[in-house]
N, C-alpha and C positions, 0 to 999 in steps of 0.2 A: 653595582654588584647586587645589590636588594632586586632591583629588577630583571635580572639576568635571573636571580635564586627563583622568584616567581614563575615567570615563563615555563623553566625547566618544572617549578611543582603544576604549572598547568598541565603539561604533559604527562609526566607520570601520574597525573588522576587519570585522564583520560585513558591509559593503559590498563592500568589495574585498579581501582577505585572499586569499580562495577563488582570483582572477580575476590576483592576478599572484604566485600560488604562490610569493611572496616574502616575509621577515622582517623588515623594517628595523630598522636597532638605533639611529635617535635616531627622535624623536618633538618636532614645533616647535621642533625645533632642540635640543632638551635628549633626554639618554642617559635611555634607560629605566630604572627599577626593574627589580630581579628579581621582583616581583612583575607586573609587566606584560609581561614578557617569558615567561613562565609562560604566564601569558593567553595570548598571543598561539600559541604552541606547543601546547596543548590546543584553541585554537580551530580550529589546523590539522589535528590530530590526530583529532577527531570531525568534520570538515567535506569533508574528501576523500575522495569515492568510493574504493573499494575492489574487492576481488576479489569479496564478495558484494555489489556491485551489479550484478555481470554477470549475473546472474539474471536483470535486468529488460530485460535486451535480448531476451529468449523472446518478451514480450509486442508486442512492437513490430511495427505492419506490419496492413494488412488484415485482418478475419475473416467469418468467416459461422459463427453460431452456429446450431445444434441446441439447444432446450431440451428439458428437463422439467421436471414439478413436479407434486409430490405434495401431496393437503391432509390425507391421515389413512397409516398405516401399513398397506402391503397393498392399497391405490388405484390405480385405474387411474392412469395418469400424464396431463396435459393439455398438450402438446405444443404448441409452434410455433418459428418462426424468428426471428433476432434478427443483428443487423449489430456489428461493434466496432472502432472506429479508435482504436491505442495509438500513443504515440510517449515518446522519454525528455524530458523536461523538464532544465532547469538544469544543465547541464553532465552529464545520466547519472545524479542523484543520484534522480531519480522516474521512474518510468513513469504516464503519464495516460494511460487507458482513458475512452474514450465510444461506448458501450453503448445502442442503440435496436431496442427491439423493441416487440412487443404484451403484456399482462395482463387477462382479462377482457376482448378486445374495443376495449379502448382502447391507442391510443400508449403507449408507455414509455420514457420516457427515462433511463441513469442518469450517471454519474459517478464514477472511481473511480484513488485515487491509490495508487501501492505504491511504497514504497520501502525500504532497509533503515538502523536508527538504530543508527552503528557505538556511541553512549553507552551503549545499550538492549542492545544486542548481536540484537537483532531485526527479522523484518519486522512493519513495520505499514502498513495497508491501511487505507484512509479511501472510505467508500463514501457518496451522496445521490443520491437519484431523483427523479422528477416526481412522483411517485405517496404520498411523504410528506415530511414534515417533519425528522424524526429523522438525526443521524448515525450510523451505523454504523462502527464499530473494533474492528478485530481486531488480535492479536499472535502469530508464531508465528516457525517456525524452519522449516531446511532439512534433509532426513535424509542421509543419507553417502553417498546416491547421486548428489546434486543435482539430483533430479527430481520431486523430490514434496514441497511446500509445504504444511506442515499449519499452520491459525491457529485461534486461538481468540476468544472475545469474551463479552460480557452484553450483548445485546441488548432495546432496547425492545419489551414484549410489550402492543400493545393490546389484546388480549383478555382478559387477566388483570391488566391495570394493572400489571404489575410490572416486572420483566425476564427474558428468558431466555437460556440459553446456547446456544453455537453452535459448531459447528466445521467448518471450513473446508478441505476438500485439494483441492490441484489439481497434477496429474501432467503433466510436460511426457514426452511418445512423442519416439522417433528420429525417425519421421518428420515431425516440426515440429507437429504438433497438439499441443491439449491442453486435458483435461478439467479442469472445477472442479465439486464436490460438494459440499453444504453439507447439514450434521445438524445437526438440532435436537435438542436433549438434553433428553429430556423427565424429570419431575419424581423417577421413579423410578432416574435413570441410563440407562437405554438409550438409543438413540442412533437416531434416525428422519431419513431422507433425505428431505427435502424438495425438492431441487431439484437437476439435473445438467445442467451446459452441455458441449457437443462443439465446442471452436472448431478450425477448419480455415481455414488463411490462405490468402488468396484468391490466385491466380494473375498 
């Protein structure tokens, strides 16, 4: 019964917890454990937006992006335009990015969540497009300027069946732009730019 009472108060933290930044000290009437009261305390503890979530307020707001994208090292770049509506999600704890441009000719759509996992002590970044299957996740940190977002990841490589790595910066400018640049870490260690976005928020 005591374990059945728990489960059910794990849940209902997870519901509302967040939402009336309060601790109750009984539960159906009967005084918590120190063990659930623990609970309860760590759940607030990694669930509260923080100072590094202010990060994701950059992303917020109209863009018009500039691409590039390179397919070999040393290549001309293949160029075009791309649109992007962010906003924060869940009280500030996410920012959702959607991402619509062209590839090849065709539509592209992608989708793309950032937020930072105070348990993790990092950002991680959840990316899915029209154009495959696959999730993409990256993890990374912020350097001591607070402007330049470096992530990393293993990425699925359909060309070699396997996976590959990847790394991720994106440099927030004074004046409100900002770039993102993705390297592909090729098999040697060297580090090949594949792709660079120039977002500039719309007026």
């Amino acid at each position: 019964m005591r374990s059945m009472r728990f489960l059910l108060l794990a849940a209902l933290i997870g519901v509302f917890l967040m939402a009336t930044q309060a601790i109750p000290q009984t539960y159906s009437g009967q005084e918590m454990s120190a063990q659930e009261k623990q609970m309860m305390e760590m759940m607030k503890k990694y669930g509260m937006p923080g100072k590094n979530h202010e990060l994701l307020k950059n992303y917020v707001g109209d863009w018009d992006i500039e691409a590039k994208s390179w397919s070999k090292p040393g290549g001309q770049p293949m160029t075009s335009k791309a649109t992007q509506k962010s906003q924060l999600i869940f009280d500030g704890r996410f920012v959702k990015c959607q991402f619509e441009g062209t590839m090849m000719g065709h539509k592209f759509l992608g989708l793309e969540i950032i937020g930072y996992d105070l348990y993790q002590n990092k950002y991680i970044t959840f990316w899915i497009d029209s154009m495959s299957t696959n999730f993409f996740l990256t993890t990374g940190t912020l350097d001591t300027s607070g402007k330049v977002l470096t992530d990393t990841g293993n990425w699925p490589d359909p060309m070699s069946g396997g996976m590959t790595k990847v790394k991720n910066v994106t440099t927030f400018t004074q004046d409100g732009k900002y770039k993102f640049e993705m390297y592909m870490i090729m098999p040697d260690g060297k580090e090949f730019k594949s792709m660079e976005l120039l977002a500039t928020r719309k007026m």
